[in-house]
ZALO-70055 format. One line per 2 residues: number of its first residue (from 1); their letters; for each residue x, y, z of C-alpha. Coordinates in steps of 0.25 Angstrom, whole numbers. Example, Ala and Ser with C-alpha at 12.3 -4.5 7.8 and 13.67 -1.06 7.14 Angstrom:
1) AS) 49 -18 31 | 55 -4 29
REM end
This chain:
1) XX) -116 -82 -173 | -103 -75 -174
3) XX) -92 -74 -186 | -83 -85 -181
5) XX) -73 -77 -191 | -74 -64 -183
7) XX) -63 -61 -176 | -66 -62 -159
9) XX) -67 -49 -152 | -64 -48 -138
11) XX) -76 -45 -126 | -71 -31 -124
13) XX) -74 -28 -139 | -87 -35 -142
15) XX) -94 -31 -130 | -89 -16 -130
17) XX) -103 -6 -125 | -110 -2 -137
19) XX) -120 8 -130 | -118 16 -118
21) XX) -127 6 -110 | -116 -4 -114
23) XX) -104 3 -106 | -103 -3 -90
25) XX) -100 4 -79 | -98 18 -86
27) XX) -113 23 -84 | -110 38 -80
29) XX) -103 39 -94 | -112 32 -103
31) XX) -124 39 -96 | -118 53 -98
33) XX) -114 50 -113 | -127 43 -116
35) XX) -136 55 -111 | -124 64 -119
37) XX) -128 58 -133 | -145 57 -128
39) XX) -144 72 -126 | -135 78 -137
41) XX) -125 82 -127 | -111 75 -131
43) XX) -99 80 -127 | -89 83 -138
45) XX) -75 75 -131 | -77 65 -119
47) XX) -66 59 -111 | -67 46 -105
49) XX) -59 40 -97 | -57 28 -89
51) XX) -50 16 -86 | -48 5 -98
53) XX) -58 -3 -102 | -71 4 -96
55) XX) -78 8 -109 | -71 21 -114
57) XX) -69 19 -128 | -83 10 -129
59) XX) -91 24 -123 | -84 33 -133
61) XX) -89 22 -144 | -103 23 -136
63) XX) -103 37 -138 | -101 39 -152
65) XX) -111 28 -156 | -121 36 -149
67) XX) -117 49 -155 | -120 44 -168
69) XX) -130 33 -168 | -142 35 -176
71) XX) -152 28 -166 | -147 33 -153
73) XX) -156 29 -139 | -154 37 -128
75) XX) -141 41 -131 | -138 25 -133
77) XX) -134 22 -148 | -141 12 -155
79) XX) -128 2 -158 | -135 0 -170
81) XX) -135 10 -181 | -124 11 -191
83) XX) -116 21 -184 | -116 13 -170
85) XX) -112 2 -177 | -101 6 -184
87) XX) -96 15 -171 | -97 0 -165
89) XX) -86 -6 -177 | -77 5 -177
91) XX) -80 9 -190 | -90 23 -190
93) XX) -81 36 -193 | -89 40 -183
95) XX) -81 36 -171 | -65 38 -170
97) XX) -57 31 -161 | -42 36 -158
99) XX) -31 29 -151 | -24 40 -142
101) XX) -15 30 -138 | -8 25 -150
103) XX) -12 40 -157 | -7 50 -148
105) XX) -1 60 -157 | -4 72 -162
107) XX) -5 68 -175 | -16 60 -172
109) XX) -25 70 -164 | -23 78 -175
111) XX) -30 70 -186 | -40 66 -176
113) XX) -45 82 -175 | -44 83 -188
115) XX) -54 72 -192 | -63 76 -181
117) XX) -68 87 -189 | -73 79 -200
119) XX) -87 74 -202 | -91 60 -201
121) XX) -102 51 -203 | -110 51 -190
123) XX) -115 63 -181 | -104 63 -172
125) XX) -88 60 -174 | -81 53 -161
127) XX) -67 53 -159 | -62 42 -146
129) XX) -48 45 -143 | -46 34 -134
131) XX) -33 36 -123 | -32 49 -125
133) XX) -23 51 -114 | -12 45 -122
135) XX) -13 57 -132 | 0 67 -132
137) XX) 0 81 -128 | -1 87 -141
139) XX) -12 76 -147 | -20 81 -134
141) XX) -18 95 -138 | -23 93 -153
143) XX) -37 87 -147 | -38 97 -139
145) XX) -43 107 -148 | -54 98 -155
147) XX) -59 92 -140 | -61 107 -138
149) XX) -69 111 -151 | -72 98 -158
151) XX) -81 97 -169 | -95 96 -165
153) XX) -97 80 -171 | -85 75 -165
155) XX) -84 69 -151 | -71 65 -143
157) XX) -71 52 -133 | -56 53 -127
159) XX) -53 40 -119 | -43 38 -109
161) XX) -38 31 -97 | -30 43 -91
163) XX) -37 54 -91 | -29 61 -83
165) XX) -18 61 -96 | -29 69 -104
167) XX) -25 83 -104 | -34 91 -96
169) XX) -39 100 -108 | -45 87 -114
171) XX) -52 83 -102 | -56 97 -100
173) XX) -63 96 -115 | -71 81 -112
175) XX) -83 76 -104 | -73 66 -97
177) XX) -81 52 -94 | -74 43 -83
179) XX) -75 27 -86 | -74 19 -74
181) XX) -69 4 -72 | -80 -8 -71
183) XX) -86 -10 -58 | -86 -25 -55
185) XX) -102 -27 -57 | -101 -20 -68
187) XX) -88 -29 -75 | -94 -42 -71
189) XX) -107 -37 -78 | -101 -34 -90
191) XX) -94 -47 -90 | -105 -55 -90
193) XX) -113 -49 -99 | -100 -51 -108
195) XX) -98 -65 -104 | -114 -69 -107
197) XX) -115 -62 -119 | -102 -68 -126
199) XX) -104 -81 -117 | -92 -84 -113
201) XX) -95 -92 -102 | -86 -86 -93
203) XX) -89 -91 -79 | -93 -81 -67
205) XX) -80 -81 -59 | -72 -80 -74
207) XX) -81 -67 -74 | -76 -62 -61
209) XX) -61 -64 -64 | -63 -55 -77
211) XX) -69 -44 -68 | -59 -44 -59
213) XX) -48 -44 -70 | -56 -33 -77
215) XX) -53 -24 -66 | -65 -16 -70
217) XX) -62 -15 -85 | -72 -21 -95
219) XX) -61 -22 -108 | -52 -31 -98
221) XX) -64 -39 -92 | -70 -41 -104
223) XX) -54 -44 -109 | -52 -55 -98
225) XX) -66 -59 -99 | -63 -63 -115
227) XX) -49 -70 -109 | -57 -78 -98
229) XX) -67 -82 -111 | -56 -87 -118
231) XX) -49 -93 -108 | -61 -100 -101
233) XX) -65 -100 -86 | -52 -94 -78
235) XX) -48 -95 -63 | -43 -82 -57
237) XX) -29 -86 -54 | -25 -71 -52
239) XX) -34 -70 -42 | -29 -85 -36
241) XX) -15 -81 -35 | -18 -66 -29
243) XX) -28 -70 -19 | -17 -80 -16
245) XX) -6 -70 -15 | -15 -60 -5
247) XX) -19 -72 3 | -5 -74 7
249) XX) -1 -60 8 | -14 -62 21
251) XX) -9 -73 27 | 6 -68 26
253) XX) 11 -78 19 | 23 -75 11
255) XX) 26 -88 5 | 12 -89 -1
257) XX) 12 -76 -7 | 25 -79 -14
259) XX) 20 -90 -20 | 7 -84 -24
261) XX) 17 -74 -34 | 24 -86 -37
263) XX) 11 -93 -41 | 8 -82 -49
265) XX) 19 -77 -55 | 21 -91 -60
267) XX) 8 -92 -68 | 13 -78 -75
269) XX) 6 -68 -66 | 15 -57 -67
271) XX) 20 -51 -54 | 15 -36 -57
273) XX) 0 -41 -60 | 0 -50 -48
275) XX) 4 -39 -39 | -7 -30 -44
277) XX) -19 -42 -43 | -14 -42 -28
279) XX) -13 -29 -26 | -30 -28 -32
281) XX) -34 -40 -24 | -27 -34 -12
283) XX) -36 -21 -14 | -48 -28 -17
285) XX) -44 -35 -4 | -43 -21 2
287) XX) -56 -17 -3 | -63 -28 6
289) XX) -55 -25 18 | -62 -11 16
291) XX) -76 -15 14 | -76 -10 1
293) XX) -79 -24 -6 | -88 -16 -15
295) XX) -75 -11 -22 | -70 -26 -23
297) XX) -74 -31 -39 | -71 -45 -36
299) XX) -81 -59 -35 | -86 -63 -20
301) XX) -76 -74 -19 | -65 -64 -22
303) XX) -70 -55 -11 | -70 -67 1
305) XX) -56 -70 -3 | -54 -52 -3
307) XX) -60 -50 11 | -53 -63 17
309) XX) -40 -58 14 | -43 -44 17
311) XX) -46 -49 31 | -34 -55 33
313) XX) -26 -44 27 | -31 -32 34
315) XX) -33 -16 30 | -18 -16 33
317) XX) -13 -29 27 | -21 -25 13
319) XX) -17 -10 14 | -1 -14 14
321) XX) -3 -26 4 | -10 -17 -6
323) XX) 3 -8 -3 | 13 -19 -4
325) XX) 8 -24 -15 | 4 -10 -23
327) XX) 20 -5 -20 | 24 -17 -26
329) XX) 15 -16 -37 | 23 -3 -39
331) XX) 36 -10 -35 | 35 -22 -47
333) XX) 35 -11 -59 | 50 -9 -56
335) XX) 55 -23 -51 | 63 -32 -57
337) XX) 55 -43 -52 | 42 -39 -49
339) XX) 38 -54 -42 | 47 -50 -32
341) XX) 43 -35 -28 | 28 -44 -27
343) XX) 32 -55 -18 | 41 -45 -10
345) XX) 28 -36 -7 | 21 -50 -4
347) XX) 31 -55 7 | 29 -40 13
349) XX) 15 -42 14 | 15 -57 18
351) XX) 26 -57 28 | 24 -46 39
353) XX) 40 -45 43 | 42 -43 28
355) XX) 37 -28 28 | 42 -19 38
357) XX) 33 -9 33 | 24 1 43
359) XX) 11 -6 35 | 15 -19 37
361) XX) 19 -18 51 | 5 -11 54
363) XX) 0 -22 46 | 5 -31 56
365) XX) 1 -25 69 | -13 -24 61
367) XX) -13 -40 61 | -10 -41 75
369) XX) -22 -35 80 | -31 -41 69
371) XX) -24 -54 71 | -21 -55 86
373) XX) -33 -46 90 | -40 -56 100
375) XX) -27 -63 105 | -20 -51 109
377) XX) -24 -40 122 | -27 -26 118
379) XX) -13 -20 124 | -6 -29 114
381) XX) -16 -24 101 | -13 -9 108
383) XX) 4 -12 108 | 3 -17 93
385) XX) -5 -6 89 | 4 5 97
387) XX) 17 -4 91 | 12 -4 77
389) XX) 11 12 79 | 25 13 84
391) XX) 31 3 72 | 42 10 65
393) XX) 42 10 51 | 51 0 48
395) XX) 52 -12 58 | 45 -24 60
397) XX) 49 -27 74 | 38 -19 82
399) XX) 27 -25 76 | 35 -40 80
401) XX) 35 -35 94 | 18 -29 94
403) XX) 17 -44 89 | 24 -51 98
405) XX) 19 -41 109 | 5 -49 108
407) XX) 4 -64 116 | 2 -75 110
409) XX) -3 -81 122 | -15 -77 132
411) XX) -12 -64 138 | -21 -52 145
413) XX) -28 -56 158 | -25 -72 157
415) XX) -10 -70 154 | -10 -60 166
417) XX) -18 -69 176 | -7 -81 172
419) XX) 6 -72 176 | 0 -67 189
421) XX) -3 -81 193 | 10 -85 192
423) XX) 16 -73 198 | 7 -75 210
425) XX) 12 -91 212 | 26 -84 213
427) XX) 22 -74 222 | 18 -86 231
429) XX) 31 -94 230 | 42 -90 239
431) XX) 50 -79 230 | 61 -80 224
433) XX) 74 -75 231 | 77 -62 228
435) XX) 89 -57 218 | 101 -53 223
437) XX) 104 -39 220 | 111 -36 208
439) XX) 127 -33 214 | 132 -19 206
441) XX) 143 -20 199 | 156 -15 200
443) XX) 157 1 196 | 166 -3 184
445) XX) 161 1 170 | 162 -10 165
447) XX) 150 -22 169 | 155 -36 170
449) XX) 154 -47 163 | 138 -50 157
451) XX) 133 -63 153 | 134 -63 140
453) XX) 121 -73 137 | 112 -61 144
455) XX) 116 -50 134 | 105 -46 123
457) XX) 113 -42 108 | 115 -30 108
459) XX) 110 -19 99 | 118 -11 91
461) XX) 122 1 100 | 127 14 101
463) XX) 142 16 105 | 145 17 121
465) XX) 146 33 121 | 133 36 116
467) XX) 127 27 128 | 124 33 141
469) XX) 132 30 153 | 129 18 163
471) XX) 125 30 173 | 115 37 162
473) XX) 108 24 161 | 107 21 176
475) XX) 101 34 177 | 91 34 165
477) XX) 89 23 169 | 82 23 182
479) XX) 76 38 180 | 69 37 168
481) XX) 72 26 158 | 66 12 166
483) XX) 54 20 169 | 49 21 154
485) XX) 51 7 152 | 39 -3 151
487) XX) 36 -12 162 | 41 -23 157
489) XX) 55 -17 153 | 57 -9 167
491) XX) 54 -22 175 | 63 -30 167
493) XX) 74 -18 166 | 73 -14 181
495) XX) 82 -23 186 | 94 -20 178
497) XX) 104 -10 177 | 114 -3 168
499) XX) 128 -5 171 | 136 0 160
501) XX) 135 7 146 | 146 2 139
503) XX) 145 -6 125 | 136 2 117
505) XX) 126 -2 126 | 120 1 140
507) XX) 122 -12 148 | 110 -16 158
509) XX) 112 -28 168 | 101 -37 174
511) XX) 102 -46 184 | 101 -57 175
513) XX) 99 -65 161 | 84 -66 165
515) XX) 83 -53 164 | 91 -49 153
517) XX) 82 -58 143 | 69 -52 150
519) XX) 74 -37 148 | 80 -42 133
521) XX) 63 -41 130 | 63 -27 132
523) XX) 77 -22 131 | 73 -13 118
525) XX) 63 -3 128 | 73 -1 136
527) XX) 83 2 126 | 73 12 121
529) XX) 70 18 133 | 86 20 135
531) XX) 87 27 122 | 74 37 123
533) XX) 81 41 136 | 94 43 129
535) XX) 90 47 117 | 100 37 111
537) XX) 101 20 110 | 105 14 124
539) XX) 106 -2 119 | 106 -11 131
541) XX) 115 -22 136 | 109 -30 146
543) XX) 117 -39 155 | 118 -47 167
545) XX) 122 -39 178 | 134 -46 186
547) XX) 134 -49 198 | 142 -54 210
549) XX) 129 -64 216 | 120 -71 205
551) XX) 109 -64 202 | 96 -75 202
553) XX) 90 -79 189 | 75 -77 187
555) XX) 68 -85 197 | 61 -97 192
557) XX) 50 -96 184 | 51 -81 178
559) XX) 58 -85 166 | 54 -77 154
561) XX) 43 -85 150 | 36 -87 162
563) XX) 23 -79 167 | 32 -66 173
565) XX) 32 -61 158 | 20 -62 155
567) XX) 17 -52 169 | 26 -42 163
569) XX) 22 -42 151 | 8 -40 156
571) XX) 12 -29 165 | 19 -16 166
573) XX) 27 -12 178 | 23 2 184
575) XX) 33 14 181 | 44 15 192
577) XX) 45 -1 197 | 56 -7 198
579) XX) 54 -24 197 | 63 -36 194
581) XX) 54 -50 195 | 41 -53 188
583) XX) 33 -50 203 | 40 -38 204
585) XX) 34 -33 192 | 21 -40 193
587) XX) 17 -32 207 | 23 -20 201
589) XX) 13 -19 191 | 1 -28 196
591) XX) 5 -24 214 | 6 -37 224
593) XX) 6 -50 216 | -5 -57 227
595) XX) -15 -45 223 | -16 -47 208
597) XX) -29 -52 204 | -26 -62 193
599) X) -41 -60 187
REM end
């Protein structure tokens, strides 16, 4: 039964490895130094390195017991003679530890060489310099003389963290040994052997949170597993509120995903540590999504919840996420506020018009096909996959447009059958009486009056004298610049005409309001087609060209809703034709009405 009057020693402390066969998951070190001490061929310095809490210091303890244990078996000390035990208190003369850390100077290097030449009561002295990467440049320099030609009974065990900060001369004078971190079977392991042998009584899923917060280190996993003890049988409300947090972030949901930081930040998570738990579960996440769940240390129930929201998320999704929330990471150091730089990287990654960023659009037209892929023909996944190579680096708008570009209703083969359908009905009606031609205005510069209700906004424009003359545009016009338009811009731009260039901008009459808010829809080609042939902005003003007669509206039954759109929007217009109604159009691109095969 134990002292009730000895004082409590924590897990890390009592259940520290005692013999090389003790030490976890750092088998190709305690092999080698086992078969070192077996065959007589210790080294005279080592440098072992690694991160904390993987068994540095409790090896380089190891090692000194077995170089003077008075019953050693197979290079394993006995843990029983006087000199194990006493290298086990900290009391033999045997054994000393220094602190380069807290006795970096030179002063202290120096009383440390000069004791090592003294005798002492075993076979062998150890020294364990312990971060020895914190020593300064001139303690450095006064070991390295001794590291070179040490006494024959003294050994030197340097420990570090950085081994990159040991000079190079040091290193070059060691066996350097590489500690590694805890691989999940082999942490959980350890953790319930601990959790048996002092019977804790720490249930199985209480185990599994201590392993993920011991991130592959035994000192913090047996460090939280002596809080959870204390503290009794504890839900992982970390894990609650990130899992919420990245499950928003999948269903783009800004509004949740705030409160989630709210929620959290409430209950004293600070900002900083929050971030970098998403930012691991966003990873491990990642991990899934790769088919490396191998790489993933977390319980089975952990991993559904992984691979659902990597599905949702997608390569793309999780790449930028892990971005986002990694450059905010970086971000929060320096802010003044650090909740904020969080939530701010949040709504980026929740709310899509948010982040105008050439990942996030790419993202986007990522979901499209994933999302639309069985609602959508192949030509609208090939114009998002050709627009998304086209976005620039900045704007949204593009990928808006590739998005609106795909029905929402049935389109292909049925949509098709539906317009032709009609069209042949009207075909079969008496037609319509034909439009009176268009009377040219008078030879004066400037147009008559326009209906003001016709006349789109117009852009910001260059001033009059850099826009070319109502004559150059005529000209352009007809020889080269309608002929590189789409089918559906040159049918809807054919009847029109330029009649001035006045204004800042190039003015283009129709025959009526119709067909201003029909070519309104593709007003920007043109536009660009003007300035690829100009080499300069041509903004355009259209207008309803005046007349002496009344030009006929639309005839019944072609407004902009009805089935004509969805022809031309099916279709395009051979180079060179020249149309001006929706049957026009249709036998220009299909031949004779009464010949197409609806099937």
């Amino acid at each position: 039964m134990a002292d009730a009057d000895a004082p409590y020693q924590s897990l890390y402390r009592r259940f520290r490895p005692q013999d090389f066969a003790s030490v976890r998951g750092q088998d190709h070190v305690t092999k080698a130094l086992r078969n070192a001490v077996r065959d007589g061929k210790v080294a005279h310095a080592y440098l072992f390195s690694g991160p904390r809490g993987t068994g540095k210091t409790s090896t380089a303890r190891i090692l000194a017991k077995a170089l003077n244990c008075t019953d050693l078996k197979d290079g394993e000390p006995c843990d029983q003679c006087r000199s194990c035990v006493e290298i086990r208190n900290g009391s033999s003369l045997d054994v000393q530890e220094l602190d380069a850390a807290s006795n970096n100077g030179v002063d202290a290097m120096r009383d440390l060489v000069a004791r090592a030449a003294l005798g002492n009561p075993g076979r062998r002295k150890v020294y364990i310099v312990d971060e020895v990467h914190m020593l300064s440049a001139a303690a450095s320099n006064a070991l390295l003389k001794t590291l070179e030609e040490p006494p024959g009974h003294v050994v030197f065990v340097l420990a570090t963290t950085d081994p990159q900060k040991v000079l190079p001369t040091i290193r070059s004078r060691t066996q350097h040994y590489e500690f590694r971190l805890l691989g999940g079977d082999v942490l959980a392991g350890l953790l319930n052997d601990v959790n048996e042998a002092a019977g804790l009584g720490v249930s199985p899923e209480a185990i599994d949170l201590v392993m993920r917060r011991g991130s592959g280190s035994a000192r913090d996993a047996l460090s939280v597993l002596d809080q959870v003890a204390a503290a009794g049988d504890v839900a992982d409300q970390g894990f609650d509120r990130v899992d919420e947090l990245v499950d928003a972030v999948s269903d783009r949901d800004a509004g949740r995903a705030l409160l989630a930081i709210a929620e959290a930040c409430s209950a004293g998570v600070d900002a900083r540590r929050l971030a970098s738990d998403a930012l691991e579960h966003l990873r491990n996440a990642f991990l899934m999504a790769m088919k490396a769940a191998e790489l993933v240390a977390v319980p089975d129930v952990v991993r559904d919840r992984l691979a659902e929201q990597a599905a949702r998320l997608g390569p793309a999704g999780l790449t930028r996420a892990m971005e986002t929330i990694g450059q905010a990471v970086v971000d929060m150091r320096d802010a003044l506020d650090p909740r904020i730089t969080l939530e701010v990287a949040v709504v980026r990654l929740a709310r899509a018009d948010a982040d105008t960023s050439p990942a996030a659009l790419l993202e986007r037209i990522e979901k499209l096909e994933r999302g639309l892929s069985g609602h959508v023909t192949e030509p609208a996944r090939a114009e998002a996959r050709s627009a998304a190579e086209q976005l620039p680096p900045a704007p949204a708008a593009p990928v808006e447009a590739t998005a609106a570009s795909a029905p929402a209703g049935p389109a292909g083969p049925a949509g098709a059958k539906a317009a032709l359908g009609a069209l042949r009905n009207r075909a079969a009606a008496p037609p319509p009486a034909p439009a009176a031609p268009a009377v040219k205005p008078a030879p004066s510069p400037t147009p008559q009056p326009q209906a003001p209700a016709a006349q789109a906004a117009p852009a910001p424009a260059p001033a009059a004298a850099d826009l070319p003359t109502r004559d150059e545009l005529t000209k352009a016009w007809g020889d080269s610049v309608l002929s590189t338009l789409s089918g559906k811009a040159r049918a809807r731009y054919s009847p029109g005409r330029f009649i001035d260039s006045a204004g800042g901008q190039a003015v283009f009459a129709l025959p009526n309001a119709h067909y201003i808010d029909r070519c309104n829809e593709v007003k920007g080609d043109v536009e660009q087609a003007l300035a690829a042939h100009f080499g300069r902005p041509v903004p355009l003003k259209l207008v309803v060209e005046a007349v002496d007669t009344v030009a006929p509206e639309a005839p019944p039954g072609l407004e902009p809703d009805d089935e004509d759109i969805r022809v031309e929007d099916l279709t395009e217009v051979p180079d060179g034709a020249a149309v001006t109604s929706p049957e026009d159009r249709l036998r220009a691109a299909f031949g004779d009405i009464e010949e197409v095969d609806p099937q």
